[in-house]
Every structure is written in structure tokens, then in C-alpha cells.
C-alpha positions in Angstrom: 125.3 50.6 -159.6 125.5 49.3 -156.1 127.7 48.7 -153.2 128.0 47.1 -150.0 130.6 47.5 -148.1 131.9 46.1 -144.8 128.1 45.9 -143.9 126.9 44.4 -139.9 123.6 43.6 -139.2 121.7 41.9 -136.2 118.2 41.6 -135.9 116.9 42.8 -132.2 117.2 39.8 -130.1 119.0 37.5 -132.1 122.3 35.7 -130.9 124.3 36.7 -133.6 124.9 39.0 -136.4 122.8 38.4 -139.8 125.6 39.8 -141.5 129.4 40.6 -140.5 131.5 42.2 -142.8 130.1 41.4 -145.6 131.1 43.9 -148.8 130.1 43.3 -152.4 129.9 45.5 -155.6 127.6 45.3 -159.1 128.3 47.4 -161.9 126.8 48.1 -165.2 126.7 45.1 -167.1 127.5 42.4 -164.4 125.6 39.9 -162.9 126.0 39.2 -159.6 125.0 35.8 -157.5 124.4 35.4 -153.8 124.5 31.5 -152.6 124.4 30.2 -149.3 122.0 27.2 -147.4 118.5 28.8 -145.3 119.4 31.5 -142.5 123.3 32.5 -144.2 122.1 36.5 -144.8 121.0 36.5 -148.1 117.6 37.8 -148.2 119.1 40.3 -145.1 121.4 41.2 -147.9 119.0 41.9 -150.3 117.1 44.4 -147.8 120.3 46.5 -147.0 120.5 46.7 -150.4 117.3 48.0 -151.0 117.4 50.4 -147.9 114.4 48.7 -146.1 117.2 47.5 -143.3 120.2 50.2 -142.0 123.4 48.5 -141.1 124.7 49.0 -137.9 128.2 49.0 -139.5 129.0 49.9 -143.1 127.3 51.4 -146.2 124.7 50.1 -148.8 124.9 52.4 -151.8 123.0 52.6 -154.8 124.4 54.7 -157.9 126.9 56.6 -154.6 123.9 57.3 -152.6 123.2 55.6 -149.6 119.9 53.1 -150.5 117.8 54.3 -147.5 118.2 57.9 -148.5 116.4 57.2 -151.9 112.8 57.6 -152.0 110.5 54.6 -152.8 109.5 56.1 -156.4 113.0 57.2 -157.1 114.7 54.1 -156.3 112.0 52.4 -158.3 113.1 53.8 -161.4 116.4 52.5 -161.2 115.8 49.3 -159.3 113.4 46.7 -160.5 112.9 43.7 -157.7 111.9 40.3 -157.4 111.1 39.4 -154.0 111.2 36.0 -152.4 107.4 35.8 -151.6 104.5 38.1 -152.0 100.9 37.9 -151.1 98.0 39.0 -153.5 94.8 40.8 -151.8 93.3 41.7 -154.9 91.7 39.9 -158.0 94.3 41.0 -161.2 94.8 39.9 -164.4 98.4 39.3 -165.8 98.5 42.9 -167.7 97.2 44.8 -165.1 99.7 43.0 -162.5 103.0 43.7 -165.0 101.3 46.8 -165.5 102.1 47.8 -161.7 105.6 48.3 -163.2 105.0 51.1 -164.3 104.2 53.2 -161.2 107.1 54.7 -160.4 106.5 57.4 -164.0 102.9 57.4 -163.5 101.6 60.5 -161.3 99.0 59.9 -158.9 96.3 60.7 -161.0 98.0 59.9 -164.2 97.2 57.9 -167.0 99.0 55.1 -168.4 100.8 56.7 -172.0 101.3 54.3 -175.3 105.1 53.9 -173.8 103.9 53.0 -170.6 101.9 50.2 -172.7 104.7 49.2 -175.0 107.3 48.4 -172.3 104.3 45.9 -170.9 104.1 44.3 -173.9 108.1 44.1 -174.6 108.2 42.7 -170.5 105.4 39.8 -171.4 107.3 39.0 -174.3 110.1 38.7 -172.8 109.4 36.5 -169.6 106.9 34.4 -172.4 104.2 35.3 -170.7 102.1 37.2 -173.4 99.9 34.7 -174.2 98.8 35.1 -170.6 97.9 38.3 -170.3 94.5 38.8 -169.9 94.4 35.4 -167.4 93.5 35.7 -164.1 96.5 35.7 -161.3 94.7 33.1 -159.6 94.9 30.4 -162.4 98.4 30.3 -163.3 100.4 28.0 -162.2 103.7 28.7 -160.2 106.0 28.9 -162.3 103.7 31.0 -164.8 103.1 33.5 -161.7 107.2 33.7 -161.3 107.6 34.5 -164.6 104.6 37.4 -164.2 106.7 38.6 -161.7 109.7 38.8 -163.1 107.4 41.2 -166.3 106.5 43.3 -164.0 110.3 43.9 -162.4 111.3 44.5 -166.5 108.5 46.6 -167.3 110.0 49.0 -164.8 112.7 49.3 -167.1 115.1 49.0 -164.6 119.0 49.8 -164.5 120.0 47.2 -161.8 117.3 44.0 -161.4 117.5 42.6 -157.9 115.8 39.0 -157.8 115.5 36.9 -154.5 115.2 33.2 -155.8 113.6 33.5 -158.8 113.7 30.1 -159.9 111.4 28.8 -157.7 108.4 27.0 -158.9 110.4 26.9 -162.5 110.5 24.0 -164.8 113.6 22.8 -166.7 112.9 24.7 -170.0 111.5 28.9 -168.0 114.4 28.1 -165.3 116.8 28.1 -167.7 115.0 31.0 -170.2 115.1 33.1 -167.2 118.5 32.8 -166.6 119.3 33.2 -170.6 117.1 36.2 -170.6 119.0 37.7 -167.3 121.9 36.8 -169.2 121.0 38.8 -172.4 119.8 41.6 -170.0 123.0 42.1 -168.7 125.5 41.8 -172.3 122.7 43.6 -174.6 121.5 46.3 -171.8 124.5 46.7 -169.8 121.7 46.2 -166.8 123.1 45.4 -163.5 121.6 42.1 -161.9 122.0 40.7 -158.0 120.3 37.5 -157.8 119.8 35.0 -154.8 119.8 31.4 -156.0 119.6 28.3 -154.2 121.2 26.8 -158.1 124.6 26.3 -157.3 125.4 25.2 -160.9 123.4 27.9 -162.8 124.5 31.0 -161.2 128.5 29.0 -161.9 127.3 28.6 -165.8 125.3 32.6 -165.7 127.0 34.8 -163.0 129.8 36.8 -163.7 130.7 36.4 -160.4 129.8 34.6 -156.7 129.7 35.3 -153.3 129.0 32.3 -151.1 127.7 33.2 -147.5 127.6 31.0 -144.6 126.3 32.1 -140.7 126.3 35.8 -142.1 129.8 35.6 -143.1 131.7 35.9 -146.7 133.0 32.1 -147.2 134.4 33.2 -151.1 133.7 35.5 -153.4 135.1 35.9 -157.3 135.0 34.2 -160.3 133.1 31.1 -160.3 136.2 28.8 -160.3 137.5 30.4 -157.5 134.3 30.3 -155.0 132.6 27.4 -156.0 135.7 24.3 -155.1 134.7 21.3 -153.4 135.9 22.2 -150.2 133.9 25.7 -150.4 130.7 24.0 -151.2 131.4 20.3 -148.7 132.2 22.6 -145.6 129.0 25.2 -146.0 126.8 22.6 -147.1 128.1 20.0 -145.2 127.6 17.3 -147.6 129.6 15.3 -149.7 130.2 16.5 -153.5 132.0 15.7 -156.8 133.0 18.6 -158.7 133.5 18.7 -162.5 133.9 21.2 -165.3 131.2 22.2 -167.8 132.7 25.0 -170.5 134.7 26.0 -168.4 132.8 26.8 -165.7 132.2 24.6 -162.8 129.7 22.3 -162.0 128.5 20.7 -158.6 127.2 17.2 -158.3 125.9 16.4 -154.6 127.1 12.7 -153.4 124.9 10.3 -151.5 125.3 9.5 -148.1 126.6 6.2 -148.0 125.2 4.5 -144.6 127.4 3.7 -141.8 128.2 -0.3 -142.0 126.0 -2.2 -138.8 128.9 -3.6 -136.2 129.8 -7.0 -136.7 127.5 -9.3 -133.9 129.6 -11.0 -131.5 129.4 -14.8 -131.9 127.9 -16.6 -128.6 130.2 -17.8 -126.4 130.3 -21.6 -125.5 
């Protein structure tokens, strides 16, 4: 579904690369996780991916055909995304936002058809969101808008779902039916999912497999017990960590600092 391979980038200006080397492969049926702390190359990643960035070195493929040779309506009706942050211009409610989906089978002039309807409905359901659809964007909450977002990706029908951080703004109980839903996407649709997560622990207990970036560069990547090791996660962190196992995956529990005992005082001399 895609591929990156051996992919360079640098942004004009900058004083190193974004990315070096960096290769990684979904297929049908796999989900994928990208971890790394602010400014490793994920989002970069995500935009080679997409086609929206050409690498100076390498390839970014999508179904063995290079992502920025796809056309935005094409690509649309394979890819359904999630991106990091969006801004909204114009007053919607919650149907006609997940509705947007849709586009890419929609002429210019066209109307929506009962199917286009029925995969709207299946995407609220799904994200539990349906008893919000005719609410205003404006008065949901964070987490309720992530979840709208993440509709509108699925009512695209997609064959590979590409979310950047899509936890955010989650509580406990939609942060962890998003994952379980991603989860079901992937072993009841054979859909192909990349996701960038800052959740260390649930893309170990979801993911199929990892890669862990630091500075632009692969750090691991594999199987969740073979990326995600103490020393992995202490030395691109850098910060202190107990590791444990959770059914049989493996599960990371940041340390606290312990502060730096004072110097003894030197006693007066007589």
C-alpha cells in the first residue's frame, strides 16, 4: 500500500536533514506506528508520504506509484488522512463536515447518492459520534472534534488511513476506542493504517509494528519488543524509564528525576 524507501529530506535553510535514510513499508492489513519526541521527522514523514514533499533522495510510493504523481482526487480514494491540526473558516455541522469525505466520488456538480449518505452514517457510528451530527463544529469539545475527524477520514472509505496524532484532546475511554476501532479496521478490512503517536505504550499494545525516529534518523524499527527496550526509549528521550510487559507486549513507565543531593557545608573553622 505504501513505501518509503531510503528517503532524504531537508527543508531550504535548515542545518540538517529532516529525514536521512529513512525506509518503511505498510501493507494490506498492517498497522503501522511512527514515535519519536517534537522535531524527529515524523510529520515530514507523513508529507512524503502523501506527495505534498519530494525527497531529495529516495522514493515514496503509494500502491507502486510514486505519491506526488497521484492526483489529489485519485489519491483521495485510496488514502484517507488525519492531519495534525486544521483550521475551520466556515460554520459546519458534524454531517456536513464528515460529509466532506465523500468528495473525492462526487463530481463537481454532483449530488450526494444514498451510498454517499450510508458510508456517513456507518463513519459516525463508528467514531461514536452520531449522536452529534447535526451539532455545530464550534460546540464540541476536543476530543469530540478529533473523533469528527477521524469520520470524515472513514467515510472516504479509504484503503490505507494515515493519522498524525490522533489522540490528541482524547480521554481515557475515545483514546482507547479509537485505537480498538483502528485495530478492527485493520484485521476486519485488511485497511492499511500509518499512524504518528506521541503514546509510546498504545501504538506497543495496537501496532503491528514501530519505527522510532530520533534527529531525522531510524533509531529501531520492528516488532514492538524489539524497538521499544529501555535503552531505545532512555537514549531518544533522554529520560529515565522502567520497562515491563503487558500481554506480551511491552510497556513504558517514565521514572522521576530524583534531584541531585545539596553538597555537604563545610564546618567553620576555629
Amino acid at each position: 500500500m505504501l513505501s518509503l524507501t531510503g528517503v532524504r529530506y531537508r527543508y531550504p535553510g535548515a542545518p540538517r536533514d529532516a529525514l536521512a535514510d529513512v525506509s518503511l513499508s505498510v501493507g494490506a492489513g498492517q498497522f503501522q506506528a511512527v514515535l519519536g519526541p517534537n522535531g524527529s521527522g515524523k510529520t515530514t514523514l507523513v508529507r512524503i508520504a502523501l506527495g505534498t514533499l519530494m525527497p531529495l533522495v529516495g522514493r515514496a510510493d503509494v500502491i507502486g506509484v510514486a505519491a506526488s504523481q497521484w492526483s489529489r482526487q485519485e489519491l483521495a480514494r485510496i488514502v484517507g488522512v488525519v492531519p495534525q491540526r486544521e483550521d475551520n473558516l466556515f460554520p459546519q455541522r458534524v454531517r456536513e463536515t464528515v460529509l466532506l469525505g465523500r468528495y473525492p466520488y462526487l463530481s463537481m456538480w454532483g449530488r450526494e447518492r444514498p451510498e454517499d449518505h450510508a458510508a456517513v452514517d456507518r463513519a459516525l457510528a463508528a467514531c461514536d459520534v452520531l449522536e452529534l451530527a447535526d451539532r455545530w463544529l464550534w460546540t464540541l469539545s476536543g476530543g469530540e472534534y478529533q473523533r469528527v475527524r477521524v469520520a470524515r477520514a472513514l467515510a472516504q472509505e479509504p484503503r490505507l488511513l494515515v493519522l498524525d496524532e490522533p489522540g490528541v484532546s482524547l480521554d481515557l475511554r475515545h483514546e482507547m476506542a479509537l485505537f480498538e476501532l483502528v485495530r478492527g479496521l485493520v484485521d476486519t478490512q485488511r485497511l492499511g493504517v500509518l499512524m504518528i503517536t506521541h503514546d509510546l505504550n498504545l501504538a506497543a499494545r495496537f501496532a503491528d509494528s514501530l519505527l522510532l525516529l530520533s534527529e531525522g534518523s531510524a533509531v529501531a524499527t520492528g516488532a514492538p519488543a524489539d524497538v521499544l527496550t529501555q535503552e531505545n526509549v532512555e537514549a531518544v528521550f533522554s529520560w529515565p524509564v522502567a520497562m515491563q510487559t503487558i500481554d506480551d507486549r511491552p510497556q513504558m513507565f517514565p521514572l522521576r528525576q530524583r534531584p541531585r543531593p545539596e553538597p555537604p557545608t563545610p564546618s567553620p573553622q576555629t
